[in-house]
C-alpha positions as CSV (number, residue, x, y, z in Angstrom):
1,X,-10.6,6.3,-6.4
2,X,-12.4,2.9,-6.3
3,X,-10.9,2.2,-9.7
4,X,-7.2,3.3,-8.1
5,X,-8.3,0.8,-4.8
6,X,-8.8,-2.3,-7.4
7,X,-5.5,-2.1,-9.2
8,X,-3.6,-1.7,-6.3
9,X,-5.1,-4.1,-4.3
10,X,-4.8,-6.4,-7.3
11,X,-0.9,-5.9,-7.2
12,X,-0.3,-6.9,-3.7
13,X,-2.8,-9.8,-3.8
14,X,-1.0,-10.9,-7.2
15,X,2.4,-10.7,-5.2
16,X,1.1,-12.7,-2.5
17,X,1.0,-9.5,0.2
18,X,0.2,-10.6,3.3
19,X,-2.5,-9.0,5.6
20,X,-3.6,-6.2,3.4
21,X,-5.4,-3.4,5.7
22,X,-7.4,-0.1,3.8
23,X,-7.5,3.1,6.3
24,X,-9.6,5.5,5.0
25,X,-7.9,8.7,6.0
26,X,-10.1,11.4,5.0
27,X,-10.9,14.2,7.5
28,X,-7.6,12.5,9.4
29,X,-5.0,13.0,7.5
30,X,-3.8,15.9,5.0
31,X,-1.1,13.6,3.4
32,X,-3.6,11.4,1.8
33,X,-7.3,10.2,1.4
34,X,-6.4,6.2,2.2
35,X,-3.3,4.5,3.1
36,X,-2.7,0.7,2.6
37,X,-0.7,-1.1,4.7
38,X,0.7,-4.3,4.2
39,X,4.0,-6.6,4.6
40,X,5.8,-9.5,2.8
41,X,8.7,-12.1,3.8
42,X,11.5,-11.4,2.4
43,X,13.4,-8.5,0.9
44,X,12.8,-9.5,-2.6
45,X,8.8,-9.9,-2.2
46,X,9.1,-6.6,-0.7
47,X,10.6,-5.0,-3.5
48,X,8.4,-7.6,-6.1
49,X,5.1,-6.0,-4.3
50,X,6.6,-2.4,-5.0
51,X,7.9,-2.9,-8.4
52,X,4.1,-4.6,-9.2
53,X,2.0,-1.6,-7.7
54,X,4.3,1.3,-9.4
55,X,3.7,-0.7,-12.8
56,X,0.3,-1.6,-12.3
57,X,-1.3,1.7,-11.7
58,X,1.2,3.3,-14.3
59,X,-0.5,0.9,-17.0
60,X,-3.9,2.0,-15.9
61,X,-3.2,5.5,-16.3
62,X,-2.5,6.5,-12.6
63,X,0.7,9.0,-11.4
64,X,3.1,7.6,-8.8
65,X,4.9,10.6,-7.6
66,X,7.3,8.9,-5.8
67,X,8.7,5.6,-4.0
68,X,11.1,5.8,-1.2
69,X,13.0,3.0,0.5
70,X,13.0,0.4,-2.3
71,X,16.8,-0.5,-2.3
72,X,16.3,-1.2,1.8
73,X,13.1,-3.1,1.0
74,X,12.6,-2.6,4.7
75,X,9.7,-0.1,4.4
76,X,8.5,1.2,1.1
77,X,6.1,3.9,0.9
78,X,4.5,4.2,-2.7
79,X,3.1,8.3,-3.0
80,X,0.2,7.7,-5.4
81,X,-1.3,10.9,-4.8
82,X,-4.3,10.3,-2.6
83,X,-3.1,7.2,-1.5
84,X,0.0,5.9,-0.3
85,X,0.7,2.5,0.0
86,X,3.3,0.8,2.9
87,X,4.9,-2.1,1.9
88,X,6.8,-3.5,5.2
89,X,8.8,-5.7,6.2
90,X,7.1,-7.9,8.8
91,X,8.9,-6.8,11.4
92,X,9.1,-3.1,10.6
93,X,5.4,-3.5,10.2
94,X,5.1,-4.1,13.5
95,X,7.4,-2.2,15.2
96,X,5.7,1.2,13.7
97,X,2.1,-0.3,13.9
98,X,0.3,2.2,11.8
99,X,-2.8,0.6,12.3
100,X,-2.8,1.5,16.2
101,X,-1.1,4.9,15.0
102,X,-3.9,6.2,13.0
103,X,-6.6,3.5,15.1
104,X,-9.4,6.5,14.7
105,X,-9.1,5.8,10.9
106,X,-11.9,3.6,9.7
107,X,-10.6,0.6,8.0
108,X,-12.5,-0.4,4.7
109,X,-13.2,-3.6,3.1
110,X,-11.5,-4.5,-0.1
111,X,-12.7,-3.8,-2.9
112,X,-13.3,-6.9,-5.3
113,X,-10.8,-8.1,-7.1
114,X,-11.4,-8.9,-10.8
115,X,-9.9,-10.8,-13.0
């Protein structure tokens, strides 16, 4: 899962992502071990971070099941299978606030990113 955690972090810090939060859901949740949660600025950087995570992890060998809101690009939720990753818009982001929603989920740090 590490591996998984590197790539996609790697995406959304290569598409300029902005404030980037790791829940680790396990023993929370049963719809995934770790959610990442993150916004961008515009409609087209949300749908840029999307399109880069979905590509990314496919390259490294990883199965996205599904992405849903893409053509809205006003909250896109990448299923990669133990994690799902929420790309928002800013202020979807915070209107929904999943971070106070799931607040008894421990946030980890980010994994390093190599180049």
């Amino acid at each position: 899962m590490a591996d998984l955690l590197q790539v996609v972090y790697k995406a959304l810090d290569d598409k300029r992502a902005e404030d980037i939060v790791i829940l680790n859901m396990k023993n929370i949740s049963l719809l995934a071990d770790y959610f990442i949660i993150c916004h961008g600025n515009s409609d087209r950087q949300i749908q840029a971070i999307a399109r880069e995570v979905k590509e990314k992890a496919e390259e490294n060998g990883f199965d996205v099941r599904r992405i849903e809101g893409y053509d809205s690009a006003r909250w896109i939720l990448i299923d990669l299978g133990d994690m799902v990753v929420h790309v928002f818009n800013k202020d979807e982001r915070q209107f929904y606030n999943l971070e106070r929603l799931w607040g008894d989920a421990p946030q980890i740090e980010v994994p390093s990113v190599s180049e």
